[in-house]
GUNU-722572 format. One line per field, with one value per residue (C-alpha): residue number from 1; chain; x, y, z. Coordinates in Angstrom, 2 decimals. Each point is the difference from the previous one (the first is absolute). Example, Ala and Ser with C-alpha at 12.3 -4.5 7.8 and 13.67 -1.06 7.14 Angstrom:
GUNU-722572
num: (1;2);
chaine: (A;A);
xx: (12.30;1.37);
yy: (-4.50;3.44);
zz: (7.80;-0.66);
end
This chain:
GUNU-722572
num: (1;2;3;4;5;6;7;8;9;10;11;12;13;14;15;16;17;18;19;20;21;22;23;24;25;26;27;28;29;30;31;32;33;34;35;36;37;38;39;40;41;42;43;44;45;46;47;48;49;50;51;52;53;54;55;56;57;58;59;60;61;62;63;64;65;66;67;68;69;70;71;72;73;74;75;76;77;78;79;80;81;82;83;84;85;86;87;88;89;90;91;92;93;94;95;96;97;98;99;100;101;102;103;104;105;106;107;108;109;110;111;112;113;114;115;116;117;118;119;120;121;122;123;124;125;126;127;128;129;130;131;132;133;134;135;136;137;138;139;140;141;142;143;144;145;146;147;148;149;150;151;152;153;154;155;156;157;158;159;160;161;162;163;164;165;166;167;168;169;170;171;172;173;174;175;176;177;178;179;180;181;182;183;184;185;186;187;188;189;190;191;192;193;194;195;196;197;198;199;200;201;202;203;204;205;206;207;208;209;210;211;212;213;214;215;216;217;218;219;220;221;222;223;224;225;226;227;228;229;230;231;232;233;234;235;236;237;238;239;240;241;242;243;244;245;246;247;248;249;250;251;252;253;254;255;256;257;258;259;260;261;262;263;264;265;266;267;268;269;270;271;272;273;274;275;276;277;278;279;280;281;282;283;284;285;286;287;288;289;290;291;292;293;294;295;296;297;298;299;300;301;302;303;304;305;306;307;308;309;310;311;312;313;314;315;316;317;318;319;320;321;322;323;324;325;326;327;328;329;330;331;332;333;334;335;336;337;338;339;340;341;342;343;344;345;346;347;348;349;350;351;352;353;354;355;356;357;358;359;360;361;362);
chaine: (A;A;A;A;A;A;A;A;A;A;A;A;A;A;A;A;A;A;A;A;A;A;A;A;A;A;A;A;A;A;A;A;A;A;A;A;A;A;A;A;A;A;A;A;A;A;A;A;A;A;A;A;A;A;A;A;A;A;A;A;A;A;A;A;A;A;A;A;A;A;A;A;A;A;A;A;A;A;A;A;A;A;A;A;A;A;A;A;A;A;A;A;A;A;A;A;A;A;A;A;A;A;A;A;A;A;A;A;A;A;A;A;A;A;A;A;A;A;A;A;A;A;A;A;A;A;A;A;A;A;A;A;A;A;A;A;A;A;A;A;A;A;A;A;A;A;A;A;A;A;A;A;A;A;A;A;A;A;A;A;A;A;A;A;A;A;A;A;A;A;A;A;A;A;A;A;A;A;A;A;A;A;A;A;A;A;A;A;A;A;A;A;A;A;A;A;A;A;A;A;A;A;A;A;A;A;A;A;A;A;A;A;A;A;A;A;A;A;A;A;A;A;A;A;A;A;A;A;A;A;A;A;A;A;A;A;A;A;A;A;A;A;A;A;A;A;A;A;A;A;A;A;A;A;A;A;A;A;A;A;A;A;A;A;A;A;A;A;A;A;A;A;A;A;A;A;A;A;A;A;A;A;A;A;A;A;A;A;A;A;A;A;A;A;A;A;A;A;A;A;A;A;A;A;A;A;A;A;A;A;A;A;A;A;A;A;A;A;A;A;A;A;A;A;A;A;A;A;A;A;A;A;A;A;A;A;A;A;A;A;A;A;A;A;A;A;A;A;A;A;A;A;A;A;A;A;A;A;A;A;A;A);
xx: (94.86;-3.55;-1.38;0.07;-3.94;-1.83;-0.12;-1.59;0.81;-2.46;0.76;3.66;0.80;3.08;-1.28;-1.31;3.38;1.62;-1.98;-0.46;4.19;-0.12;-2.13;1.62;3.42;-1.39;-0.56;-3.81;-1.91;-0.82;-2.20;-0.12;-3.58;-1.67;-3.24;0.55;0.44;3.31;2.11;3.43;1.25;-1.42;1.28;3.55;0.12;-1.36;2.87;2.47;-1.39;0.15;0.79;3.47;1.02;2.32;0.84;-0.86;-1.41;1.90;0.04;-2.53;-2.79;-2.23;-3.57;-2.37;-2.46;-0.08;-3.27;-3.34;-2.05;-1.01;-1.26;3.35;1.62;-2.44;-0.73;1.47;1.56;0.31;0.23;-1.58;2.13;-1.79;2.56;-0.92;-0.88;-3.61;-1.65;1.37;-1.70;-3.72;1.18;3.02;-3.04;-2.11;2.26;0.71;-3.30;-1.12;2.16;0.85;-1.08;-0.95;3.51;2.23;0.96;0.40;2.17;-0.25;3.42;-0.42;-2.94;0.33;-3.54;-2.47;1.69;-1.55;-3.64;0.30;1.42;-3.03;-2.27;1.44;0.41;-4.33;1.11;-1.63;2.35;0.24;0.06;2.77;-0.02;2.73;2.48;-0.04;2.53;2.56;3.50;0.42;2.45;1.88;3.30;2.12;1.26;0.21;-0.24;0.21;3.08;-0.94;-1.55;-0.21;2.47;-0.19;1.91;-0.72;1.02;-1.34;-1.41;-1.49;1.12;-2.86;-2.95;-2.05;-3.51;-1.92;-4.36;-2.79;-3.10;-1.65;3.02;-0.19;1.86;3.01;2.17;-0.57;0.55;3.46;1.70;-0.64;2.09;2.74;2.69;-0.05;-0.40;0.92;-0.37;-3.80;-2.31;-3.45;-2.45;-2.37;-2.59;-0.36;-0.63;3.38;1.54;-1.80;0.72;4.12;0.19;2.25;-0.33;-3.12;1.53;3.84;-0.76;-2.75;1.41;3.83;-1.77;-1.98;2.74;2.28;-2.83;1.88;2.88;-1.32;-1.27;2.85;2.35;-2.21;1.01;3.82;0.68;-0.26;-3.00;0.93;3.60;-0.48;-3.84;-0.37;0.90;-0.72;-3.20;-1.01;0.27;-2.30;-2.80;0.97;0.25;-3.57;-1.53;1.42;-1.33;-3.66;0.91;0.79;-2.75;-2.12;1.48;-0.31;-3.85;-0.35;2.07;2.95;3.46;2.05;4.05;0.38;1.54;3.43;-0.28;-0.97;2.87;2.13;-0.87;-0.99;3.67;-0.27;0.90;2.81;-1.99;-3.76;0.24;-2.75;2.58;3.74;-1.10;-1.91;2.57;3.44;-1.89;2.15;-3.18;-0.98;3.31;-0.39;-3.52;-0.96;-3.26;-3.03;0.38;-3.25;-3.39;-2.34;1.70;-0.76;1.13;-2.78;-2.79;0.39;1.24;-2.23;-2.82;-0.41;2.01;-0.63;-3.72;-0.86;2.36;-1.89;-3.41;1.20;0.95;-3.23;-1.71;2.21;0.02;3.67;0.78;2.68;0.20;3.67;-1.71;-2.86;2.30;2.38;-3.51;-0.95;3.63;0.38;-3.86;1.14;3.57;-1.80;-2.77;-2.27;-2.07;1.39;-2.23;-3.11;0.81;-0.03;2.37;0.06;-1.92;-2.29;-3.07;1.94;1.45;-3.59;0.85;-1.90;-2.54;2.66;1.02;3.64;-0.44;-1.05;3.00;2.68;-1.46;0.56);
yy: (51.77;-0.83;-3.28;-0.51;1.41;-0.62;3.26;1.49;3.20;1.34;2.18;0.02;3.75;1.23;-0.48;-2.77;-1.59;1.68;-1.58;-3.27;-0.11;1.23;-2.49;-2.98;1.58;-0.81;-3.04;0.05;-2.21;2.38;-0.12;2.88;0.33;2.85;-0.22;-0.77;3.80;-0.39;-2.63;1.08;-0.07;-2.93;-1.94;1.41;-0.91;-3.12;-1.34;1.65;-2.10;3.51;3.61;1.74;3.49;2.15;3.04;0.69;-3.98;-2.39;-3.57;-2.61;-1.34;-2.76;-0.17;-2.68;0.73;2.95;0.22;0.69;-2.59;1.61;-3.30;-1.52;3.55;0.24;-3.33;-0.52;3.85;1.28;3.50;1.32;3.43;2.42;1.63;2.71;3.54;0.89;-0.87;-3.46;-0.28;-1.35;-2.19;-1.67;-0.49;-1.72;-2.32;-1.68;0.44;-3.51;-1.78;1.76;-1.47;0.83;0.07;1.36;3.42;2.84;3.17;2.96;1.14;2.80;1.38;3.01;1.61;-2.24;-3.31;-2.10;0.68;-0.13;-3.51;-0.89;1.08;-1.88;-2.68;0.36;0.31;2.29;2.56;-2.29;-2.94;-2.04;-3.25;1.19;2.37;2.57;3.31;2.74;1.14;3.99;-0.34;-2.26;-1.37;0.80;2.25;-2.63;-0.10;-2.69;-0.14;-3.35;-3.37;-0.87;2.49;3.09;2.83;0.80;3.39;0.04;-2.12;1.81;-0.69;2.11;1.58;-3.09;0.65;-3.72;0.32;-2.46;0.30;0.04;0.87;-3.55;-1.30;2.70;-2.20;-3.14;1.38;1.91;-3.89;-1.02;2.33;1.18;-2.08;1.33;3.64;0.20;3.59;0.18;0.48;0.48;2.42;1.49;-0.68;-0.35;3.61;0.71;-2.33;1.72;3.34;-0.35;-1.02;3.11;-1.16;2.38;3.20;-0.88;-1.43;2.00;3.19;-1.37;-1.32;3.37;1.91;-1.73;-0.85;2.12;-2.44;-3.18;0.38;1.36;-2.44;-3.13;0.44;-0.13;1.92;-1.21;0.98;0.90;1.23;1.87;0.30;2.18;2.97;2.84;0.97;-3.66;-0.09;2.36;-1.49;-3.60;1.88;1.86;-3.36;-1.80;2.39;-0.41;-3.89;0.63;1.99;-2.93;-1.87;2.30;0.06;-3.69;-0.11;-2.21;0.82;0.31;1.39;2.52;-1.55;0.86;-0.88;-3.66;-0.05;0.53;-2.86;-2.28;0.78;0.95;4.01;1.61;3.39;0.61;2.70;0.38;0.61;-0.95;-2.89;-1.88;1.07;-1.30;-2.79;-3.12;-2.10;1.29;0.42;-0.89;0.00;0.64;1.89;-1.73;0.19;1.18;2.02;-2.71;-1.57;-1.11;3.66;1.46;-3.28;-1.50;2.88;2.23;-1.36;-2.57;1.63;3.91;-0.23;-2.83;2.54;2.99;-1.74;-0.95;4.00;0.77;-2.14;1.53;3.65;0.00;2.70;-1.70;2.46;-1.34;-3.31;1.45;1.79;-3.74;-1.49;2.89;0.14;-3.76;-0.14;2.64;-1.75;-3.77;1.12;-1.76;1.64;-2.36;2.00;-1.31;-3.55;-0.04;-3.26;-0.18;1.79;-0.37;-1.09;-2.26;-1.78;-0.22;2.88;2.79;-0.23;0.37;2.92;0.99;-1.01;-3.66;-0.16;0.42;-2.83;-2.27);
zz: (54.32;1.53;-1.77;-3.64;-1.11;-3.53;-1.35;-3.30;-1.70;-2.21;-2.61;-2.33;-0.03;1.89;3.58;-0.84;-1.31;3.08;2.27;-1.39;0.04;3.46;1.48;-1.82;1.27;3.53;-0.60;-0.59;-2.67;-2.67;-2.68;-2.36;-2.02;-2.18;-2.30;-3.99;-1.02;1.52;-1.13;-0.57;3.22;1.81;-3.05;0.06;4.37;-1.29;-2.51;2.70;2.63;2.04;0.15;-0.18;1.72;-0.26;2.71;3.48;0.19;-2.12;-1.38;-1.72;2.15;-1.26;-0.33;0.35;-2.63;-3.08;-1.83;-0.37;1.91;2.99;1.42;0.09;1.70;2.65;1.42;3.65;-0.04;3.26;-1.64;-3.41;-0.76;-2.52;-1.69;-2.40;-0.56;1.15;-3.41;0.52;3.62;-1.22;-2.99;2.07;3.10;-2.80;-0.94;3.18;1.44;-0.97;1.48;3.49;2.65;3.65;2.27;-3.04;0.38;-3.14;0.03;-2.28;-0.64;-0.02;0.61;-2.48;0.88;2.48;-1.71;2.83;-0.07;-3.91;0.45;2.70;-2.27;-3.16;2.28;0.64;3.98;2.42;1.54;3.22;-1.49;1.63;-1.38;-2.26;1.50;-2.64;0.38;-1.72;0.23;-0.24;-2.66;-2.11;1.53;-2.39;-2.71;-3.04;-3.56;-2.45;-1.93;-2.03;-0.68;4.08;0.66;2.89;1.25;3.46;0.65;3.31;2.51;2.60;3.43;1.96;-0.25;-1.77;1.92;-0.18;0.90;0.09;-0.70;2.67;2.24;1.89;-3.72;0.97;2.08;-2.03;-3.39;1.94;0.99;-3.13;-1.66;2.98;-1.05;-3.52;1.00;3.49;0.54;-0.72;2.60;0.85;-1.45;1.86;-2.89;-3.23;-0.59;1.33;-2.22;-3.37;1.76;0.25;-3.67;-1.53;-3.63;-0.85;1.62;-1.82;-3.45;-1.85;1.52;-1.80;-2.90;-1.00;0.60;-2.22;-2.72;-2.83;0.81;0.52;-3.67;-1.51;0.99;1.08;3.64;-0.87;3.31;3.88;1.24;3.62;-0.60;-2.71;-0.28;3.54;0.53;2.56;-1.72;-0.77;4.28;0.79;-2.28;1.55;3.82;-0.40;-1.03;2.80;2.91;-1.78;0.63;3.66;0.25;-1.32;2.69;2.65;-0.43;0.22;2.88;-1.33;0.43;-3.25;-0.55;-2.40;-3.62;0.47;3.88;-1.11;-2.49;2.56;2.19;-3.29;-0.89;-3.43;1.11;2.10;0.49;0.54;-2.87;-2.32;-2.90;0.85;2.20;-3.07;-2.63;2.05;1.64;0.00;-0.60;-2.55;-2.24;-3.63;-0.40;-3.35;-1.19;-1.41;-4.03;0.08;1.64;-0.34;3.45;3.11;1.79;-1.53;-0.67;3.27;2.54;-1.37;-1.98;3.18;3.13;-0.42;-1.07;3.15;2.25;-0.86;0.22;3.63;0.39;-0.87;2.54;2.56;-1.13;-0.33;-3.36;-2.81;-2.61;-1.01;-0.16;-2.11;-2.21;-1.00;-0.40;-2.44;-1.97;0.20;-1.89;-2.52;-0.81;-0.67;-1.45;2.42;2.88;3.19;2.43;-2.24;-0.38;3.52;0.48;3.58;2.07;3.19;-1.74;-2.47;3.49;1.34;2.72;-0.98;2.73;2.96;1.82;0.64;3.54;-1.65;-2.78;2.79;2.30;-2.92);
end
């Protein structure tokens, strides 16, 4: 283990439990904060005095400090982790932003759809600001879900393919040492564009999630999503969407595997299949559906992910009429039009005015 570091984890989701447990396991002082609109958990890691897991990582590991003074969390951290789906990003920025200060670093974990300009800019940096080392992880570490008051499953941890990107790139091998001993497999992205870029969650979950809407209502997602959610046909809408994210990539000039390529080396598959390789993956045995549409798969990955990944298609003149088509179904099923509200895009990140050839030097 590389010397014991001050770290705060921001956010009390699953990831946020997983990695707060991770980093304590290591032997790192960890303090575990979220805002006042989410209480339940912080408190129940607080009167435990830590976080138990259960599965592929084990044990009780202690934290420092559970609550909601962000003050207390993030004085003297060496590393600020962001830990949260994409609608989380700004709010979790905000509240550590006043008390951050220059030498600290802060990781968006992950980086769901351009998590580390979003932070820079909720942070009131400029994009090459480096007085705080501010960067993203491609994906969360870990397949995780809460199973009770500071309780966690961890289905998975990944043991490869965990991209890590600064912003600006001089961050990258900073932000990297300060999380190797915890995930030892990550390495270097080549930007943060290639971090946002390998994230599989839009092209896997809305395309599972529509598919299986009848039954996700009917029985309040009392089935497994990938074992028993995907199918052949569910495949081919997940394998179409991925190529128009390759494509995506292609254009910008940033190297990206394939989904089920990535699962392979993450671990969590045995086959790069589209169907069979999701649906008897050993990482992701006995995960359950969400008990509901109003979720994540279809707010975050594609009322945030799809539309900002299409807007980026646009700018390149790459075609995604799968990723049209789950923007379009996914508006119809919530009742909401995602494409309108226009969560993340290019001019929402302050990047409207840049040319492809400018978005991939970032």
């Amino acid at each position: 283990m590389r010397d014991r570091v001050a770290v705060a984890v921001v956010g009390s989701g699953n990831g946020a439990l997983a990695v707060a447990f991770d980093f304590a396991s290591h032997g790192h002082d960890v303090r575990l904060v979220d805002s006042a609109h989410f209480p339940d958990q912080v408190a129940a890691v607080a009167v435990a005095g830590g976080i138990h897991a259960t599965g592929e990582i084990e044990g009780f590991a202690a934290v420092t400090y559970a609550g909601q003074d962000a003050e207390t969390a993030v004085a003297g951290a060496g590393l600020v982790v962001l830990v949260g789906p994409a609608y989380s990003t700004e709010h979790q920025a905000a509240l550590v932003a006043p008390y951050l200060v220059p030498g600290q670093a802060v990781l968006v974990c992950p980086a769901s759809c351009a998590g580390a300009i979003t932070a820079k800019r909720a942070l009131g940096l400029a994009l090459d600001d480096e007085t705080i080392t501010v960067g993203e992880t491609s994906t969360l570490p870990y397949a995780v879900r809460i199973v009770g008051p500071a309780r966690i499953t961890v289905f998975h941890k990944l043991g490869g393919g965990v991209l890590v990107a600064g912003l600006p790139r001089s961050g990258t091998g900073r932000l990297l040492s300060l999380v190797q001993d915890v995930y030892p497999g990550a390495e270097a992205a080549q930007s943060v564009f290639q971090t946002t870029l390998q994230n599989g969650n839009p092209v896997i979950h809305p395309a599972v999630t529509l598919l299986n809407a009848g039954l996700i209502e009917r029985t309040g997602g009392g089935f497994l999503f990938y074992e028993e959610g995907i199918t052949e046909a569910v495949g081919r809408v997940i394998e179409a969407a991925d190529l128009e994210r390759l494509a995506i990539a292609a254009a910008l000039g940033v190297s990206v595997l394939s989904e089920p390529d990535l699962g392979v080396v993450q671990g969590y598959m045995r086959e790069a299949s589209y169907s069979t390789g999701y649906s008897t993956a050993p990482g992701f045995l006995g995960i359950g559906a969400q008990d509901r549409l109003d979720h994540r798969y279809l707010t975050e990955d594609v009322g945030y992910s799809l539309v900002f990944l299409t807007d980026l298609a646009r700018r390149t003149g790459v075609a995604t009429p799968t990723m049209d088509a789950l923007i379009t179904l996914a508006s119809v099923v919530l009742a909401q039009d995602l494409r309108g509200q226009g969560a993340r895009t290019l001019t929402t990140l302050g990047l409207d005015g840049l040319s492809a050839q400018e978005l991939a030097a970032l």
